[in-house]
C-alpha positions as CSV (number, residue, x, y, z in Angstrom):
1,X,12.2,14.1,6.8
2,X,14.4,11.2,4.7
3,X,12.4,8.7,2.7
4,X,13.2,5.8,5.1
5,X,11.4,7.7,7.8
6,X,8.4,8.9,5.8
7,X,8.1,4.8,5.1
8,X,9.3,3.4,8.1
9,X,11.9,1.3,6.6
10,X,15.8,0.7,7.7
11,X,17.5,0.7,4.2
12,X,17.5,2.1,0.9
13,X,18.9,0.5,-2.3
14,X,22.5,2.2,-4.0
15,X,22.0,4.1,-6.2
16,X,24.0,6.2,-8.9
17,X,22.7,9.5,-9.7
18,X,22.8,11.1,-12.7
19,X,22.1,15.2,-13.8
20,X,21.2,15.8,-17.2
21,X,20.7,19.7,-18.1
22,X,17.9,19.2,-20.2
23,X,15.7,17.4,-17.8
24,X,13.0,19.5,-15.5
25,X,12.1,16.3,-13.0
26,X,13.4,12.9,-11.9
27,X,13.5,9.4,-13.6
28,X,14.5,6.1,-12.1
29,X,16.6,3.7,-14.3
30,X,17.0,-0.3,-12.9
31,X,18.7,-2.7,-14.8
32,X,17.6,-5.9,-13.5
33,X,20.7,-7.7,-15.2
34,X,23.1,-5.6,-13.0
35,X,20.4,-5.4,-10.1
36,X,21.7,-1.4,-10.3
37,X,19.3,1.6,-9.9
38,X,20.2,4.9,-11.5
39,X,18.5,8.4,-10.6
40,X,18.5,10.9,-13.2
41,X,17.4,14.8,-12.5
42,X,17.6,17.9,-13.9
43,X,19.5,20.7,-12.5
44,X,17.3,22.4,-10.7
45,X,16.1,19.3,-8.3
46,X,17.5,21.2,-5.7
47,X,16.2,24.7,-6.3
48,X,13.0,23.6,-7.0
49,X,9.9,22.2,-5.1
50,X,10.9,18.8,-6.2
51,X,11.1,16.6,-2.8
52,X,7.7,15.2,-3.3
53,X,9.2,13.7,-7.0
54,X,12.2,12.4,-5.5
55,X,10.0,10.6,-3.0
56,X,7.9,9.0,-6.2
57,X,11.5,7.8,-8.0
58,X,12.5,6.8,-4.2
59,X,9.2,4.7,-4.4
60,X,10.3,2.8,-7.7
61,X,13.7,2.0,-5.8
62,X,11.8,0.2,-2.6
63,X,9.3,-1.5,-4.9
64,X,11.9,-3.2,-6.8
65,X,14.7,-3.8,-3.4
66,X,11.4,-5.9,-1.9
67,X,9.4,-7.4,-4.8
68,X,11.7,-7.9,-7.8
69,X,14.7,-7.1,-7.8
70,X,16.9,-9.6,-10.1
71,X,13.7,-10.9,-11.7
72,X,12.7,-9.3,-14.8
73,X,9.5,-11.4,-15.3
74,X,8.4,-10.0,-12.4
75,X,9.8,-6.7,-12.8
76,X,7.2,-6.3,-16.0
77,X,4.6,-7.5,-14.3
78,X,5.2,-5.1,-11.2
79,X,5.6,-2.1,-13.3
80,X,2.1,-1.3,-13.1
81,X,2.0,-1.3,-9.2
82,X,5.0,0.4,-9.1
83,X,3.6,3.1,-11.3
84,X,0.4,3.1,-8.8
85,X,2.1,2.9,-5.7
86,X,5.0,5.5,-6.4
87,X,1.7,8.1,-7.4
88,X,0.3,7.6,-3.8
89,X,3.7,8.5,-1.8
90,X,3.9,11.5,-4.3
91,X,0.8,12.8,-3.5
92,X,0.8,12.1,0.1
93,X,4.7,13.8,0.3
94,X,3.1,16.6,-1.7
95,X,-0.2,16.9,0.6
96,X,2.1,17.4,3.5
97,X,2.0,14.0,5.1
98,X,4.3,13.3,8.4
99,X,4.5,9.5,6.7
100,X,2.8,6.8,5.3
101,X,0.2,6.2,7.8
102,X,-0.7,9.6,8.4
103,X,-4.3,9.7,8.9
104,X,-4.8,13.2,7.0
105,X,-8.0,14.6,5.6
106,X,-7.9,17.2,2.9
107,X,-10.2,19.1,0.1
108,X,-9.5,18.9,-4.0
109,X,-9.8,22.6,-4.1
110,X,-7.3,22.9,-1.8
111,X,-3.8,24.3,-3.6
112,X,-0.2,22.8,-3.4
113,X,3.0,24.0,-4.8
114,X,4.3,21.8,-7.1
115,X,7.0,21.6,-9.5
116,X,5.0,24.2,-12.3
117,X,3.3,26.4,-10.2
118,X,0.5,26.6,-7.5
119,X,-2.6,24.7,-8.4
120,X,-5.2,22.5,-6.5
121,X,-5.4,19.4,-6.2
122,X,-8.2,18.1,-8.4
123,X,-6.4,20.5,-11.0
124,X,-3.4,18.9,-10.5
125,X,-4.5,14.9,-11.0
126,X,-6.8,15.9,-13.7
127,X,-4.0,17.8,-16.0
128,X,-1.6,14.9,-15.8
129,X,-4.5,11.9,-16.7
130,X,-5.4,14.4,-19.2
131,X,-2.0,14.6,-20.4
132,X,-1.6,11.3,-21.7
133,X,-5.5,10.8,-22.4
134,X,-5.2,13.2,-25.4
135,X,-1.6,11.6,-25.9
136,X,-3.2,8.3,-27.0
137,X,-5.7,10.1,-28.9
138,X,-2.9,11.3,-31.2
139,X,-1.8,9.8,-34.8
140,X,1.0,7.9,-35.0
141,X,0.8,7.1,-31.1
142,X,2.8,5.3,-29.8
143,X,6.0,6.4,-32.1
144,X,8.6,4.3,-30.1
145,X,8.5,2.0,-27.0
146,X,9.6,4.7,-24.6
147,X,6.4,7.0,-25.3
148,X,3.8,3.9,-25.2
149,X,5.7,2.7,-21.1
150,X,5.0,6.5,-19.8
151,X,1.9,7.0,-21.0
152,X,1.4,3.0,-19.2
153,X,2.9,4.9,-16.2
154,X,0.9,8.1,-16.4
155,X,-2.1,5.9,-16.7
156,X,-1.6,3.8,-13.3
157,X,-0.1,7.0,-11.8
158,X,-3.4,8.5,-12.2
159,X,-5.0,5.2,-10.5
160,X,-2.7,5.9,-7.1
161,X,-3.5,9.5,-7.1
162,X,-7.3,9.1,-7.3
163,X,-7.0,6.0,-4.3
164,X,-5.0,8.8,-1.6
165,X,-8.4,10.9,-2.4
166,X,-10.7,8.2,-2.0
167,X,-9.2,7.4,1.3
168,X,-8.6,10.7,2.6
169,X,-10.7,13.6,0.4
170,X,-13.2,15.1,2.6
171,X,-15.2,16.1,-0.6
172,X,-14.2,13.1,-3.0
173,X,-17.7,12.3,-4.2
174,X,-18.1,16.3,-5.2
175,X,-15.6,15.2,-7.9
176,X,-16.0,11.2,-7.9
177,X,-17.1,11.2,-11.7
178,X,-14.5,13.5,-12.5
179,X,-11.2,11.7,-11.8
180,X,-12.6,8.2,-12.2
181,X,-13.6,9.1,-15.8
182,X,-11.3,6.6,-17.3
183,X,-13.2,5.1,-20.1
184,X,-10.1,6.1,-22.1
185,X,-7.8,3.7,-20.7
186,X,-10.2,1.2,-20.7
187,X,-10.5,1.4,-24.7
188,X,-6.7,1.3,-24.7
189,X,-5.8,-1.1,-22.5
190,X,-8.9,-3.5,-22.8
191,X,-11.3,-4.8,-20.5
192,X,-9.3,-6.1,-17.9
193,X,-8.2,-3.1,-17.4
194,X,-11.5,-2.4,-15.6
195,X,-10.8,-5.6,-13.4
196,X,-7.6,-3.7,-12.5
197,X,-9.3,-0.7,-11.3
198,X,-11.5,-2.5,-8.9
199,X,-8.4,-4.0,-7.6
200,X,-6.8,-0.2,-7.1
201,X,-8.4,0.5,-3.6
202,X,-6.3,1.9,-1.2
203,X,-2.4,0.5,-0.5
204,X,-2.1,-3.3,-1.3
205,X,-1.1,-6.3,0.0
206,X,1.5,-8.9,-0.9
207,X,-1.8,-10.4,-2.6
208,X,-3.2,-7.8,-4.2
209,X,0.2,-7.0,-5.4
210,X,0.9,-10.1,-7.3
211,X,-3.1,-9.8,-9.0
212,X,-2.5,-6.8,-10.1
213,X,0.9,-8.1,-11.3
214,X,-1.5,-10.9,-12.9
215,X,-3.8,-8.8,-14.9
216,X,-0.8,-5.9,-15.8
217,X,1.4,-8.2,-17.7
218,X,-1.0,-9.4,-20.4
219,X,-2.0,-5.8,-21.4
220,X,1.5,-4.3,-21.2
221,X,3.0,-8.0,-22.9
222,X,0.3,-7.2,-26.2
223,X,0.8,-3.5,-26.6
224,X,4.7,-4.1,-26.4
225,X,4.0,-6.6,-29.5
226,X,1.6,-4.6,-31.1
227,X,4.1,-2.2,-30.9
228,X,6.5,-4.1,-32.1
229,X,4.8,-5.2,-35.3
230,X,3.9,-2.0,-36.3
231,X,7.3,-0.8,-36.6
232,X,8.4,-3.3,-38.8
């Protein structure tokens, strides 16, 4: 099934694609200047159990074609969403979802085949929040502007994951403490960060889009600066 059909949508941006050897997923690139989006994959995207990635990047593509393309403020300020809503397509591609809307029910001990192996589910969302939770933890962090926007990203990817369980996990509140243990993103990211996760129920409206937009940009506008400081 194409992307457009899992979404229900009738077009898809250009795009340029890109294969670098050394890469073992997918990133999406947009320059807002050029309004041009650039997909870059490793080798193996075809080889490998990777559709479910694709469909993430693809996610990145259609937020920016409807909400802000050619806008860069509001490109920053959607790149939390984006993050979000790109991590609930993923999981529902990688679930086994007909589309969207498919009304599926599933268990977190259940496995899937992802791009590193077989693993379950709740073993899957919790090793990548873990990732970057002990990322943060590290000296030095964040050593350039590229590591502190994907950890961001890994952070709100985690917030889309948990929202396709809490809609659709049959046993979710076995392992409710588990994945919303996210007091480390909250000392990161500061207290509205918490406002942000109330707002992180389920897939959003054209309001709830533009507050999450609202509370994103502050957060990511001072650890950009703080960043910025600290390297001079």
């Amino acid at each position: 099934m194409s992307y457009k059909e899992f979404m229900f949508i009738d077009k898809m941006p250009t795009f340029q694609i890109r294969i670098e050897e050394n890469k073992n997923n997918a990133s999406h690139n947009y320059n807002v200047g050029a309004d041009k989006h650039l997909l870059i994959v490793g080798p193996n995207i075809i080889n490998k159990n990777m559709e479910y990635i694709l469909f993430h990047e693809f996610t990145h593509m259609f937020d920016v074609m409807t909400i802000s393309a050619k806008n860069p403020s509001v490109y920053f300020a959607n790149r939390g969403f984006t993050e979000y809503h790109a991590s609930q397509i993923e999981l529902l591609k990688l679930l086994g979802s007909k589309n969207k809307s498919d009304n599926l029910s599933f268990s977190l001990t259940q496995t899937v085949e992802t791009a590193i192996g077989i693993t379950t589910v709740l073993e899957y969302i919790s090793k990548l929040r873990d990732t970057v939770k002990w990322e943060i933890k590290e000296e030095g962090f964040p050593d350039n502007l590229a590591t502190l926007s994907t950890a961001l990203g890994m952070i709100f990817n985690h917030l889309g994951r948990i929202s396709i369980c809490q809609l659709y996990a049959n046993d979710y509140d076995l392992f409710k403490e588990e994945l919303e243990d996210l007091d480390f993103a909250v000392n990161f990211l500061g207290k509205d960060f918490s406002k942000i996760v109330s707002l992180a129920k389920g897939f959003l409206n054209n309001q709830g889009i533009a507050n999450f937009g609202i509370l994103f940009y502050p957060i990511a506008y001072e650890l950009v600066k703080k960043h910025e400081k600290q390297s001079l």
